[in-house]
C-alpha positions as MATLAB code, in Angstrom:
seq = 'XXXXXXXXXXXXXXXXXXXXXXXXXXXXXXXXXXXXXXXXXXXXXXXXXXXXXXXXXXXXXXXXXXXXXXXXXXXXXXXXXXXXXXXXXXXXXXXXXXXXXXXXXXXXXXXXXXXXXXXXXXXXXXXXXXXXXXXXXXXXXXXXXXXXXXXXXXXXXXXXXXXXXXXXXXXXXXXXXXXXXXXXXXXXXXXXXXXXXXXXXXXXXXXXXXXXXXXXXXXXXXXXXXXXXXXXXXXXXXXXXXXXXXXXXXXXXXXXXXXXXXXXXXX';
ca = [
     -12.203  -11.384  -27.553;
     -11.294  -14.817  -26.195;
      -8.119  -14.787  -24.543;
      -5.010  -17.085  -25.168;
      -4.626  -19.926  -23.076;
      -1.470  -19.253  -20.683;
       0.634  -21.977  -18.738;
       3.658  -20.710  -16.462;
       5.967  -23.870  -16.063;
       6.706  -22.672  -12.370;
      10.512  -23.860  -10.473;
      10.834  -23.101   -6.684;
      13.367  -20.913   -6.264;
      13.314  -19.256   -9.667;
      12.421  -16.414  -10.827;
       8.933  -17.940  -12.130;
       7.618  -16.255   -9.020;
       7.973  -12.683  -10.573;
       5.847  -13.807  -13.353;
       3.439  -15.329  -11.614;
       3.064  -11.881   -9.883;
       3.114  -10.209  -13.162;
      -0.098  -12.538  -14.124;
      -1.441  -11.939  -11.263;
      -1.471   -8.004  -12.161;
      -2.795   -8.480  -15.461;
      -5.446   -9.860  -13.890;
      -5.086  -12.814  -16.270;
      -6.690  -16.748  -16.310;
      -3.641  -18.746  -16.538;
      -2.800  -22.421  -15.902;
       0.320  -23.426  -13.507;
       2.773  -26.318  -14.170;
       5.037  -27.136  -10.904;
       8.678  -28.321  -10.774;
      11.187  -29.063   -8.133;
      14.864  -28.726   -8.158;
      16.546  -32.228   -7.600;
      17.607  -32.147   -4.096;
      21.428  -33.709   -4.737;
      22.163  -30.705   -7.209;
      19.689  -28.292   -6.697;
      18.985  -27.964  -10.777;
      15.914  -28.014  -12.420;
      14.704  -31.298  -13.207;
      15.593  -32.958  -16.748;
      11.607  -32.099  -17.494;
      11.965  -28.847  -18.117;
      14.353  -29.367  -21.188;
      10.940  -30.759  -22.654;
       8.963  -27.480  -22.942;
      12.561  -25.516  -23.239;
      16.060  -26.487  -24.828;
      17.932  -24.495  -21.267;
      15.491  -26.125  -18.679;
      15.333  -23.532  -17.236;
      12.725  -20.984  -15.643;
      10.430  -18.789  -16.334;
       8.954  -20.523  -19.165;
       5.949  -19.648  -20.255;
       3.832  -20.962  -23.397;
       0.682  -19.176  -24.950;
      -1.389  -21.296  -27.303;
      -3.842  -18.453  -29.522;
      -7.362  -18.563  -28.636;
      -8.450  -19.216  -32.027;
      -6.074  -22.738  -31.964;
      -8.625  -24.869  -32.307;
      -9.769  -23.492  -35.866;
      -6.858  -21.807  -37.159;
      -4.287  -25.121  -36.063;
      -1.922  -22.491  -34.757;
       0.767  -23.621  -32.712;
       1.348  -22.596  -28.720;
       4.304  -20.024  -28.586;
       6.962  -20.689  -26.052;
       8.917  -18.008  -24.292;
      12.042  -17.991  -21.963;
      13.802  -15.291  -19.797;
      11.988  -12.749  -17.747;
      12.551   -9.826  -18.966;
      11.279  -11.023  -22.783;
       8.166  -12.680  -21.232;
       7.765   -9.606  -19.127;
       7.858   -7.419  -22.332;
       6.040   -9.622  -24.331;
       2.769  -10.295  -21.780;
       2.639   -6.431  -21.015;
       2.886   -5.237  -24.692;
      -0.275   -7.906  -25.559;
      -1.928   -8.034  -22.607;
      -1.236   -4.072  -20.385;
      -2.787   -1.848  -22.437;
      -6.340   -2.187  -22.360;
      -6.186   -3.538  -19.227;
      -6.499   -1.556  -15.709;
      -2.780   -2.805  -15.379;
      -1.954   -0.738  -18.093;
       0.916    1.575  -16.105;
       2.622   -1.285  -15.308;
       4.355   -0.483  -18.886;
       4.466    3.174  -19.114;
       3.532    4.903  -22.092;
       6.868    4.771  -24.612;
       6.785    8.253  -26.470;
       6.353   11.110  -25.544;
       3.267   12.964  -27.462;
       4.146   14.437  -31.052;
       7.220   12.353  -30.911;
       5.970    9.147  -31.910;
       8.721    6.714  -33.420;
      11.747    9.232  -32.896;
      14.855    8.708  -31.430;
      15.079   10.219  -28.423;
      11.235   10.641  -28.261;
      10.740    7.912  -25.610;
       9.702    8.897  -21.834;
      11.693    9.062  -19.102;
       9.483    6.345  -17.486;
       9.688    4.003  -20.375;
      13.470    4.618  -20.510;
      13.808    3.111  -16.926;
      11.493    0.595  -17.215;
      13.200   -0.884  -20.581;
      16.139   -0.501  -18.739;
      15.307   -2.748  -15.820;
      13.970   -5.407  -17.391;
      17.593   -6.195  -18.560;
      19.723   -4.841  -15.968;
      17.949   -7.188  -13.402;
      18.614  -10.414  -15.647;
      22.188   -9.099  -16.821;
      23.731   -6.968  -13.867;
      21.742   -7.383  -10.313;
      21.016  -11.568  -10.470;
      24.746  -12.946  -11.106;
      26.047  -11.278   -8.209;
      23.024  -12.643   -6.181;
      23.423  -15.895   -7.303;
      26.697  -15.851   -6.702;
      26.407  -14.992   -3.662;
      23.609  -17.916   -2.731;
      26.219  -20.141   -4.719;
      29.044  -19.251   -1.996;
      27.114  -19.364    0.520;
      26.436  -22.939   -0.007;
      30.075  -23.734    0.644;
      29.902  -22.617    4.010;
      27.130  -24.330    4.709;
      26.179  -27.762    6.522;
      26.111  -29.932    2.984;
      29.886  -29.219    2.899;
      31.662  -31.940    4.639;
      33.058  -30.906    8.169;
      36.468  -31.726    7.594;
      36.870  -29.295    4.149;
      34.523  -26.252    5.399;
      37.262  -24.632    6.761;
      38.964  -24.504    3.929;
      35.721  -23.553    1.704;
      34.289  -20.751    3.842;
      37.845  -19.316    3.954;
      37.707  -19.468   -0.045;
      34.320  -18.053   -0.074;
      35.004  -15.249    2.181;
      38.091  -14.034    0.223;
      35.389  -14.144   -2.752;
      33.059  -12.559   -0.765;
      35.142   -9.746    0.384;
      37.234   -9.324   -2.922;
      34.130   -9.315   -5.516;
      30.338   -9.992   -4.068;
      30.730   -7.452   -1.281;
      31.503   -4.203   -3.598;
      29.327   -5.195   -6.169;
      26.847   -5.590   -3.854;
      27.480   -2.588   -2.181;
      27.395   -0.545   -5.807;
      24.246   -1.975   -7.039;
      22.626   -1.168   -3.828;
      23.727    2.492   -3.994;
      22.649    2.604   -7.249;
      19.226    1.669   -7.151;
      19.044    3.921   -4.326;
      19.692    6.480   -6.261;
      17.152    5.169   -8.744;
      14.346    5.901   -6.299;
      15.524    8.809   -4.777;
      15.433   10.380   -8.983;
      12.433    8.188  -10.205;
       9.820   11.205   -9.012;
       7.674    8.396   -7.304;
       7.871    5.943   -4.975;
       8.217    3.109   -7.347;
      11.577    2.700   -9.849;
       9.634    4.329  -12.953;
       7.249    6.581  -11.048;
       4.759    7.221   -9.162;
       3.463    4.018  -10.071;
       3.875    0.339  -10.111;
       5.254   -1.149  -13.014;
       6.559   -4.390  -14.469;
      10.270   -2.768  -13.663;
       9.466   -3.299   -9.925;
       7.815   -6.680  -10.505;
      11.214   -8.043  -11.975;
      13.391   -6.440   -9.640;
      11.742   -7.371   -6.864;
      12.212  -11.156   -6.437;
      16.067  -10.934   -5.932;
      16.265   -7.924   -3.391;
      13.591   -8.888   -1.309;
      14.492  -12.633   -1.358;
      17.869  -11.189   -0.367;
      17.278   -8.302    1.945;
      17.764  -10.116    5.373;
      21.424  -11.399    3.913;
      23.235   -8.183    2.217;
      23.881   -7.513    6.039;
      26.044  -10.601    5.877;
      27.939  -10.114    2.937;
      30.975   -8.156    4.812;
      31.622   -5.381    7.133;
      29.218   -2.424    6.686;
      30.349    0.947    8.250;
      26.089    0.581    8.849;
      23.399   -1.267    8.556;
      22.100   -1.354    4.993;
      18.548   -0.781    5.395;
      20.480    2.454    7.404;
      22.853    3.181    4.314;
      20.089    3.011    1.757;
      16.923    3.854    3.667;
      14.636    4.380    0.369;
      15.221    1.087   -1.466;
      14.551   -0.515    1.797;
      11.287    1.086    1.960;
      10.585    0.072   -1.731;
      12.100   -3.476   -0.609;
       9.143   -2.929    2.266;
       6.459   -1.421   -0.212;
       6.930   -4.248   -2.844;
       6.004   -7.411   -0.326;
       2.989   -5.401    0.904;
       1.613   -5.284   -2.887;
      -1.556   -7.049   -3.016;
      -0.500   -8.777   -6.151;
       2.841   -9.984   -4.809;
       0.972  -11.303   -1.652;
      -1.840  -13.205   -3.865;
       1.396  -14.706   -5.652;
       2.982  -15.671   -2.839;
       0.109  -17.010   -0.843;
      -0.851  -18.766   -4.419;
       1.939  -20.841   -4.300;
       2.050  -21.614   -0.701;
      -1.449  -22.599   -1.156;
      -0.348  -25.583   -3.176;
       4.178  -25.664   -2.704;
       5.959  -24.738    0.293;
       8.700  -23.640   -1.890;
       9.298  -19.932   -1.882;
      12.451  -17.604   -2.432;
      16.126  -18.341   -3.388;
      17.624  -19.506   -0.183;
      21.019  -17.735    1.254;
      22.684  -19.881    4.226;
];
C-alpha cells in the first residue's frame, strides 16, 4: 500500500528532534519543514501558528495516500507523546521497528483491565511523564539559566543569578535530583538495558532529547555529594547508549546536514 505523505514542521531547539528520530526508526519517507526561533525572544516564529493554533513544536501533518481521489484532508497533530503514539500504532507494527511499541496485552488477556504488559505499561507511561513531569523542570532550568547569562545586562545580573540560584537550590535542584533517581531506578527494574526492555522503544526515543541535551549541566544545578554520572551510573550509560543509536545519529547528522541548530541550550 502507498504510504501517507508525512511533513515534520521541525523548530531548533524543540523537541521536533525526537520525532525526527522516531521517523527515522520507522524507516519512513517523510518531508521536513524548518523554523527558527526569533533571536530577541527565543519563540517560535509567528509561522508556526499557521499549520498549529499553539505554534508550537512537534507538529506533524499526514495527508492519506489516497488524497488525491478520495479529497481527504491532511491530519495535523501536536505534542510528542500523541504523535509518538499515533505514528507507532499506524506505522510500528508491520514494520521491523515494530518493538519500538511493545506488544499491549498480554496473551489470552486481550482487552482486560489489568491484561496489559509490563513493557507496554512503561512505555505508555513515558510518553506522558516526559511531556508532563521530566521537561518543565528542564526548561525551567534552561529558562534560569538565561538570567545568569551574558544577555542579562551587567549591572542587574547580580541581582538575577542571585534570584535564580535561590530557585535553583529551593526547587530545580531536588526535582532534578528525584527524577534522576527515579529513572535510575527505572533501568535498574526495566529487565533490559533500555526503559521498557531489552529493547529500544519509542519510550527511550522521547525521553531521550531532554537528558542527553542536559547531561553535561545537571552537574551544575547545585552541590552534589558526587558526581551524577557517579550517583546514577546506569541512566548515564543509557544517556551514553541512546546518542550512539544509529537512528539518533542519522537524525542528528540529518539536521546538521542542512541547520546548525541542535539541542536546547543551558548557559
Amino acid at each position: 500500500m502507498a504510504q501517507p505523505k508525512i511533513k515534520l514542521y521541525w523548530l531548533e531547539k524543540s523537541r521536533a528532534q525526537s520525532i525526527l528520530w522516531l521517523l527515522e526508526e520507522l524507516e519512513l519517507d517523510y518531508e521536513l519543514e524548518l523554523f527558527h526561533r526569533k533571536k530577541d525572544t527565543m519563540l517560535a516564529p509567528p509561522e508556526l501558528k499557521q499549520i498549529h493554533a499553539l505554534g508550537k513544536s512537534p507538529v506533524i501533518s499526514i495527508t492519506p495516500a489516497d488524497a488525491a481521489t478520495t479529497g481527504a484532508e491532511p491530519i495535523v497533530l501536536a505534542e510528542t507523546g500523541f504523535i509518538t503514539q499515533y505514528l507507532c500504532e499506524h506505522f510500528a507494527q508491520d514494520s521491523k521497528a515494530s518493538t519500538l511499541m511493545p506488544a499491549r496485552y498480554r496473551e489470552g488477556q486481550e482487552g482486560k483491565a489489568g491484561g496489559e504488559t509490563e513493557q507496554w505499561m512503561r512505555w505508555q507511561y513515558f510518553l506522558h511523564y516526559t511531556e508532563g513531569s521530566l521537561m518543565p523542570v528542564l526548561i525551567m532550568a534552561m529558562v534560569l539559566g538565561n538570567l545568569k547569562g551574558p544577555k542579562v545586562p551587567f549591572f542587574v545580573r547580580p541581582l538575577t543569578t542571585m534570584i535564580a540560584n535561590q530557585i535553583f537550590s529551593a526547587f530545580i535542584f531536588p526535582n532534578a535530583k528525584t527524577h534522576l533517581a527515579f529513572l535510575e531506578q527505572q533501568i535498574t527494574t526495566s529487565g533490559g538495558d533500555y526503559m521498557c526492555g531489552t529493547q529500544l522503544s519509542a519510550a527511550d526515543i522521547v525521553l531521550a532529547f531532554g537528558l542527553v541535551t542536559a547531561k553535561d549541566q545537571f552537574s551544575t544545578f547545585g552541590r552534589w555529594d558526587q558526581p551524577p554520572e557517579q550517583q546514577y551510573p546506569k541512566l548515564w550509560a543509557w544517556m551514553d547508549r541512546m546518542e550512539k543509536e544509529p537512528g539518533y545519529q542519522r537524525s542528528v547528522e540529518k539536521i546538521k546536514t542542512i541547520d546548525s541548530s541542535y539541542g536546547i541550550k543551558f548557559p
